[in-house]
RODO-2510 file (C-alpha; in nm, 4 decimals, decimal comma):
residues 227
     n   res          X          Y          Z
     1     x     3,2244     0,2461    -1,3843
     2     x     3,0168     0,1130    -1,0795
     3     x     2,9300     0,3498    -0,8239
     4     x     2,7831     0,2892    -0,4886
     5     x     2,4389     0,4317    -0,6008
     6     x     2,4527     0,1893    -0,8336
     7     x     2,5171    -0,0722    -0,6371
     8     x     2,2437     0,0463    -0,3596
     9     x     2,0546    -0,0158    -0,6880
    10     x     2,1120    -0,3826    -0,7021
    11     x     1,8941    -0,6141    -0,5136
    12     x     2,0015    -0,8178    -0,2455
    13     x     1,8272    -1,1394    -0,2387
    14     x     1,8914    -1,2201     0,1110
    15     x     1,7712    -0,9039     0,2041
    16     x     1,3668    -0,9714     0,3026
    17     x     1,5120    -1,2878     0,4913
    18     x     1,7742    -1,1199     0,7393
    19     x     1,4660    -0,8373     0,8246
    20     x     1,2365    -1,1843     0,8791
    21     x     1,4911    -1,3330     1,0905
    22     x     1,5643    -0,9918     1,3329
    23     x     1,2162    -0,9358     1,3420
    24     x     1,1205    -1,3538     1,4459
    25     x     1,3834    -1,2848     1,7320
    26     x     1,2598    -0,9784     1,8575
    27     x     0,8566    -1,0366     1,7917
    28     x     0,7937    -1,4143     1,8780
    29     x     0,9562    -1,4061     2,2479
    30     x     0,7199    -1,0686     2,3200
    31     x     0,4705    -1,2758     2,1806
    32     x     0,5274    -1,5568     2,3924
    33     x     0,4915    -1,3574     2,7301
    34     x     0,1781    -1,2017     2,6559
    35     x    -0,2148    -1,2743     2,8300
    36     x    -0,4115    -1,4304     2,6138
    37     x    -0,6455    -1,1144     2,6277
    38     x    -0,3069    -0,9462     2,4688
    39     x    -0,4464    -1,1072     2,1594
    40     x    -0,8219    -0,9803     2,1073
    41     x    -0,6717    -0,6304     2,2003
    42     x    -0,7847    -0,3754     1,8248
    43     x    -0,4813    -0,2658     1,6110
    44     x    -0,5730     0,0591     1,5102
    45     x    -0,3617     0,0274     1,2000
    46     x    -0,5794    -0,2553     1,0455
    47     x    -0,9620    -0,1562     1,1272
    48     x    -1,1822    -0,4882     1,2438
    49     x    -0,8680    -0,6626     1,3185
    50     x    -0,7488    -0,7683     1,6231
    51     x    -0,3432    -0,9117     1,7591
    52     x    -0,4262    -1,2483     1,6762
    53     x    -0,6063    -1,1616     1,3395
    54     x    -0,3338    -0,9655     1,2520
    55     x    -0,0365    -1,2284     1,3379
    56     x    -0,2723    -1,5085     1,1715
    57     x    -0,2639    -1,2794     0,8915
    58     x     0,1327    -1,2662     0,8940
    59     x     0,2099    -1,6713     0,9878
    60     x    -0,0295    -1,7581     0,7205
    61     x     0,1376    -1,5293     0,4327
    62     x     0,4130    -1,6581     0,5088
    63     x     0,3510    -2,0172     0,4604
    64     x     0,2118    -1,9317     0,1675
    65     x     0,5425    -1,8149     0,0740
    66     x     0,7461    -2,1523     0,2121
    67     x     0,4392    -2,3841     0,0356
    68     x     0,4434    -2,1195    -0,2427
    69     x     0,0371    -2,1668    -0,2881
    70     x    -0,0209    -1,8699    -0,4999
    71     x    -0,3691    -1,9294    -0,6134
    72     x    -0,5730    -1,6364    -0,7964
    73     x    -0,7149    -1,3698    -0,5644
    74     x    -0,3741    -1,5137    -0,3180
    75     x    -0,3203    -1,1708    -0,0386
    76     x    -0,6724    -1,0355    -0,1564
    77     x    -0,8943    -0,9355     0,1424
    78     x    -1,1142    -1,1805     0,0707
    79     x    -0,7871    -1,4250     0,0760
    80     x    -0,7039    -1,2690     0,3630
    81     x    -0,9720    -1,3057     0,5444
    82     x    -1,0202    -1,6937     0,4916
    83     x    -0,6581    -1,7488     0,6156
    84     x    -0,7757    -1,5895     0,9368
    85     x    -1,0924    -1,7585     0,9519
    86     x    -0,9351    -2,1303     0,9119
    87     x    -0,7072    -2,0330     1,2434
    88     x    -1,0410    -1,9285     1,4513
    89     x    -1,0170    -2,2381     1,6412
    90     x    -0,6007    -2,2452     1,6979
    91     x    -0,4644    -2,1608     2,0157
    92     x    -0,2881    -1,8344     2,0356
    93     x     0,0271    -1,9959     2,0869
    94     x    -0,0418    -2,2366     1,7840
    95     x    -0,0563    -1,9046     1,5572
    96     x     0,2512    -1,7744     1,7406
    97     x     0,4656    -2,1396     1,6520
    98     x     0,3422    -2,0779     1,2795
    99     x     0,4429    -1,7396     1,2469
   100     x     0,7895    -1,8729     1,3913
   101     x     0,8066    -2,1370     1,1472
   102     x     0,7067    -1,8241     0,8309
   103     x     0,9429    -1,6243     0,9876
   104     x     1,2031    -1,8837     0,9743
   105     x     1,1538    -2,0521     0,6553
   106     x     1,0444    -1,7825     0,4397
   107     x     1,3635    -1,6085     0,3418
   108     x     1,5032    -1,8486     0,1439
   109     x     1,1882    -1,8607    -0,1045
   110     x     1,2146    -1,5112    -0,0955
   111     x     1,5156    -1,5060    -0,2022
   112     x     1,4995    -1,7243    -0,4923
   113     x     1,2060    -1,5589    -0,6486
   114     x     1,2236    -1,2798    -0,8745
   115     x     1,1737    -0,9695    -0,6237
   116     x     0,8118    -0,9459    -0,6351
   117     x     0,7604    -1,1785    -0,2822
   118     x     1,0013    -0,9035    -0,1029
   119     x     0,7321    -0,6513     0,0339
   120     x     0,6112    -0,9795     0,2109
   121     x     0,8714    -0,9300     0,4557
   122     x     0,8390    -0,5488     0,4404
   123     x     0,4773    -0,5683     0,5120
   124     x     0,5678    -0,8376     0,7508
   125     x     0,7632    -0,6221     0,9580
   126     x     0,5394    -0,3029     0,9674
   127     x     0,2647    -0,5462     1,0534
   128     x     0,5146    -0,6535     1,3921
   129     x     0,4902    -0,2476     1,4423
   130     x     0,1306    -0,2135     1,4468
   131     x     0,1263    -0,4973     1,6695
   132     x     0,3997    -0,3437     1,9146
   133     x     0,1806     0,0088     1,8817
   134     x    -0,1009    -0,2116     2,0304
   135     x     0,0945    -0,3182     2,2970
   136     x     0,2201     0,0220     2,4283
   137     x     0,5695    -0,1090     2,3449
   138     x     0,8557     0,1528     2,2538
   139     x     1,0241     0,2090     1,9235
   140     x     0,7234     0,0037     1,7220
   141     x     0,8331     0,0829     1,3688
   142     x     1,1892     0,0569     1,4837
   143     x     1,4506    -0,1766     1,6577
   144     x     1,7691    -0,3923     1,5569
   145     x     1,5527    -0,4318     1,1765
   146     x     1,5859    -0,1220     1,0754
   147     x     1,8636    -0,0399     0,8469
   148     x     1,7076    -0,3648     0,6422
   149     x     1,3879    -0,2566     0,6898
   150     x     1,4799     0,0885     0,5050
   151     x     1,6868    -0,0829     0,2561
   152     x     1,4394    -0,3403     0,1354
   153     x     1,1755     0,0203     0,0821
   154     x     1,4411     0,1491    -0,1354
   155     x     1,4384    -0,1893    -0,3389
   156     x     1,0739    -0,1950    -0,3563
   157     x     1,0196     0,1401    -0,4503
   158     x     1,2264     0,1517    -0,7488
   159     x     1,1140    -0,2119    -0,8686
   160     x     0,7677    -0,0619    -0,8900
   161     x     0,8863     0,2635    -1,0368
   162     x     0,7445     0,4677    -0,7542
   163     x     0,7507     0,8416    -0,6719
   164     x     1,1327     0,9774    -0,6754
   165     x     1,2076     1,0508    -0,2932
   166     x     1,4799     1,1525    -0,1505
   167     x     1,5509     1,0861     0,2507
   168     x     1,7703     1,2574     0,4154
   169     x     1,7443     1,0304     0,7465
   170     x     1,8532     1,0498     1,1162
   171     x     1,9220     0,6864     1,1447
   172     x     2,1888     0,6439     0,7857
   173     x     2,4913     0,8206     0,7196
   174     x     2,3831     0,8327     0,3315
   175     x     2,0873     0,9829     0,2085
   176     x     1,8623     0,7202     0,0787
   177     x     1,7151     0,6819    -0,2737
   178     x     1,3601     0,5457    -0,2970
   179     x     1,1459     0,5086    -0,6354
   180     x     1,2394     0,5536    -0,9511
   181     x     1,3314     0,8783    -1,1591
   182     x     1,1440     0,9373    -1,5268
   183     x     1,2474     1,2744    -1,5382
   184     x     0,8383     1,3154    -1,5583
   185     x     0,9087     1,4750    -1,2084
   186     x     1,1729     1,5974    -0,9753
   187     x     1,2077     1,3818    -0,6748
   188     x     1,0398     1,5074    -0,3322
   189     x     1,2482     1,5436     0,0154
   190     x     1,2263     1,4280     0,3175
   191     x     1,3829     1,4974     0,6331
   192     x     1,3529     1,3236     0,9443
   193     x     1,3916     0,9977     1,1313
   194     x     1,3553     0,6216     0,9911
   195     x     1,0536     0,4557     1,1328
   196     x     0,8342     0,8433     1,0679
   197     x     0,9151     0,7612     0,7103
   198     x     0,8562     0,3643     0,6865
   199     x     0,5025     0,4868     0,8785
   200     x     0,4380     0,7166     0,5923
   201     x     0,5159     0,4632     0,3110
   202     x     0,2885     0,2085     0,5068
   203     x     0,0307     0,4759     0,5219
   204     x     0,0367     0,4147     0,9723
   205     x    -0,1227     0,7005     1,1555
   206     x     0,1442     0,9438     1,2560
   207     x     0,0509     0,9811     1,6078
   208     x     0,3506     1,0034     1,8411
   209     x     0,5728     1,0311     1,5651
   210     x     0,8691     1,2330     1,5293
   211     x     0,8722     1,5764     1,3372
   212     x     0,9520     1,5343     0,9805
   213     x     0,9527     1,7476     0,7238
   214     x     0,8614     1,6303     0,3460
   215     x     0,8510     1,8822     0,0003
   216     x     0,7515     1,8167    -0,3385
   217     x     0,5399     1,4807    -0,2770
   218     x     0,2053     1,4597    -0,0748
   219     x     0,2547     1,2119     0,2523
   220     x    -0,0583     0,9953     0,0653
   221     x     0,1111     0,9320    -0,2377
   222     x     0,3929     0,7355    -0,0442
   223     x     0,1700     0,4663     0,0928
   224     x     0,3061     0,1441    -0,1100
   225     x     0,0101    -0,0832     0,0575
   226     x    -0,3102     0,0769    -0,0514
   227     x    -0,5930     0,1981     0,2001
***
């Protein structure tokens, strides 16, 4: 017999596309209204980076994703880096209408692949955070995205086989399931609010957030994205 965990166990390919698409609508027009000197303001999150490298970063990722150029080394600093370095000379608002068009056209790729392009869009959307931290905006690692945002964690986690967690969260009426159980160890806890725990699995400093509390697991062995 099926049984809603199991179906919260299922992944939903248009999943990474509807977070792109509430994200595009809530990021680009803040984007849009912005100084220029908006854009060579640090993000704290991503060291040496600043608004512009980070959202060059993003709209190149994702046409990566809609040209599906996945050459060796592809999201590798290095990679990373040269994506950035080819948009030095774009106007900010040139970055901004590519990131529109990622944000747009990505989802359907997505979607079609086999799972392993979805933490694009996660990291895609905590990226939109760190830029809203930057800004002084409210709610940063929150807004109408959420509920996918959280979701598509869940997916990610167990499709890597990560650390059993259970969240017992402000923002859902269910608790949600993320990693995978071996039985190798008994799932940690945690208890607080949505966008304190998407921080903590994106390894983004904790200042400002809400108070949390988290057993069995150390908060570094949640980060999904490396140092």
């Amino acid at each position: 017999m099926t049984t809603p965990a199991d179906l919260r166990d299922v992944r939903d390919p248009e999943l990474p596309g509807r977070l792109l698409t509430l994200e595009r609508d809530e990021l680009v027009p803040l984007l849009r209204f912005r100084a220029d000197a908006d854009f060579a303001l640090p993000v704290a999150a991503c060291p040496g980076w600043t608004v512009r490298d980070v959202l060059a970063h993003c709209s190149s990722a994702l046409i990566r994703v809609v040209e599906q150029r996945f050459e060796k080394g592809v999201f590798s600093p290095e990679c990373n880096d040269r994506d950035i370095a080819e948009r030095a000379d774009w106007s900010n608002a040139r970055v901004v209408d590519e990131l529109e068009r990622g944000m747009t056209e990505a989802g359907p790729v997505i979607a079609r692949s086999d799972g392993r392009l979805d933490a694009v869009a996660l990291g895609e959307w905590v990226h939109a955070g760190d830029v809203r931290v930057t800004f002084g905006e409210p709610g940063a690692y929150a807004g109408r995205g959420l509920p996918e945002a959280l979701a598509l964690l869940g997916t990610i986690t167990r499709a890597r086989g990560h650390l059993p967690l259970h969240a017992d969260l402000d923002d859902l009426d269910e608790p949600l399931k993320l990693g995978e159980a071996s039985g190798e160890r008994p799932p940690g806890r945690y208890i607080g609010d949505g966008p304190t725990l998407l921080r903590l699995y994106a390894g983004r400093p904790l200042d400002g957030a809400a108070a949390y509390e988290l057993a069995g697991v150390e908060a570094a062995e949640l980060n999904i994205f490396g140092d």
